[in-house]
C-alpha positions as CSV (number, residue, x, y, z in Angstrom):
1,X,-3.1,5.7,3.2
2,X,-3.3,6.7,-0.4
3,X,-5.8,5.3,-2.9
4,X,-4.7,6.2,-5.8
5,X,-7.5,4.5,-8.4
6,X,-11.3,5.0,-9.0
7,X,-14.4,3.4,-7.9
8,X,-15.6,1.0,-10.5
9,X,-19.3,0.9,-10.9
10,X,-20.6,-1.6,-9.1
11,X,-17.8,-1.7,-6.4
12,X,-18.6,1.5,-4.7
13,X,-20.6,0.0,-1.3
14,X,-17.1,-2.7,-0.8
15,X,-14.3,0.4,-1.5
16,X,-16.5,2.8,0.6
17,X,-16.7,0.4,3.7
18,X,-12.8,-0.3,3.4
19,X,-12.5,3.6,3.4
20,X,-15.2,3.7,6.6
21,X,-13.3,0.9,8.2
22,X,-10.0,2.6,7.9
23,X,-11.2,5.6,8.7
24,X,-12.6,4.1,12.3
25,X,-8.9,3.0,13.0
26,X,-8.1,6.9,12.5
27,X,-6.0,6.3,9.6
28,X,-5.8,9.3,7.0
29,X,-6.9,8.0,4.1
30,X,-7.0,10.3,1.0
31,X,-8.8,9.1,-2.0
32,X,-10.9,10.9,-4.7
33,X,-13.8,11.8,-3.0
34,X,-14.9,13.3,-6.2
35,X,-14.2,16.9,-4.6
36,X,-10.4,17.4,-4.2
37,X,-9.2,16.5,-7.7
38,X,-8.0,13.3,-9.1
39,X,-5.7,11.4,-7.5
40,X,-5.5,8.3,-10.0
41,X,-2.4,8.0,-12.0
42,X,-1.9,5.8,-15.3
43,X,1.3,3.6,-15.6
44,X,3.7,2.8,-12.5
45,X,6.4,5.0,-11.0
46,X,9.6,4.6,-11.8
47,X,12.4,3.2,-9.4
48,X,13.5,6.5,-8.5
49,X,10.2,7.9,-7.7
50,X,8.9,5.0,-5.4
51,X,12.6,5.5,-3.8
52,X,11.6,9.1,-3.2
53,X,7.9,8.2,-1.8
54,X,9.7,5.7,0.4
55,X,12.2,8.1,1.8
56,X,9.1,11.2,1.6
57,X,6.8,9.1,3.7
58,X,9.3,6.8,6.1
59,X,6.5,3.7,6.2
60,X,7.3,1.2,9.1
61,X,5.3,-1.2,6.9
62,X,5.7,-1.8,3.2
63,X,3.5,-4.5,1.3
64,X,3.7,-4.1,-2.6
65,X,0.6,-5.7,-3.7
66,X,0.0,-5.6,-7.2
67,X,1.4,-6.7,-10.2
68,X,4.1,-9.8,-11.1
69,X,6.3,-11.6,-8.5
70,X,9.4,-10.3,-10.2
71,X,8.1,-6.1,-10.0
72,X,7.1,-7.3,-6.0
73,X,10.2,-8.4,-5.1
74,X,12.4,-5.4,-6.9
75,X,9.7,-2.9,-5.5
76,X,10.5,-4.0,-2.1
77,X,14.2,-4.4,-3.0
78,X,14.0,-0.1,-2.4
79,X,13.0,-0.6,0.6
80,X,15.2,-2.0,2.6
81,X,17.8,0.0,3.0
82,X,16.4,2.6,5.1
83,X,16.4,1.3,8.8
84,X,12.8,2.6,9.8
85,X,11.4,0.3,7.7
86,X,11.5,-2.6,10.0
87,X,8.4,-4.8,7.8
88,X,8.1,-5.5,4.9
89,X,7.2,-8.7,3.2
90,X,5.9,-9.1,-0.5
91,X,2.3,-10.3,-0.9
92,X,-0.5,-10.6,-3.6
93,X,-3.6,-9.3,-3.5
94,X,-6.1,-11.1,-0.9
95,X,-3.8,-12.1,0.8
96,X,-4.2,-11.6,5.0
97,X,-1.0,-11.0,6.8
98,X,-0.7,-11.3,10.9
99,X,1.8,-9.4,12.1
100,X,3.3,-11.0,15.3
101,X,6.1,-9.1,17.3
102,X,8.9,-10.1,15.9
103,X,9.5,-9.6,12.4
104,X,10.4,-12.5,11.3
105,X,7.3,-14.9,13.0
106,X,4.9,-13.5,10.5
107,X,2.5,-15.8,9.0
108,X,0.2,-15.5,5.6
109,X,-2.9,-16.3,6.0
């Protein structure tokens, strides 16, 4: 998992403890630790590069998150072609998912 923004002051104990928890599911999570360079960026990628970060990273799961209904829906739009993308749903922010076995029996929480 990627987190590609800073720690705002005053946030750090709540972004560190999502990091910790992540980290106790062994997920990679790469994030600036304030040692290996920055990773934030400024702006949003175009089409083309999500495509290629989609097709780079082959995510069974993809959950755009932030920003307008409208950018949610055409981000996810890129990734459903490929086949080994079986999930995907869009979502806003706070917003808990269940997953269930079948794709389709998914519930929002």
């Amino acid at each position: 998992m990627v987190l590609s923004s800073r720690v705002i002051p005053g946030n750090e104990k709540s972004i560190y403890r999502v990091i910790d928890h992540l980290c106790r599911r062994e997920a990679n999570v790469i994030y600036d630790d304030g040692e290996s360079g920055l990773i934030h960026v400024s702006g949003h990628g175009s089409q083309e590069e999500m495509r290629l970060m989609i097709n780079l990273l082959r995510p069974k799961f993809f959950i755009p998150v932030h920003g307008i209904t409208v950018i949610c829906r055409s981000t996810l739009q890129l990734a459903k072609t490929p086949a080994w993308c079986s999930r995907r749903c869009c979502s806003k922010m706070a917003t808990f998912l269940k997953w269930t076995p079948t794709p389709r029996s998914r519930q929002a929480k």
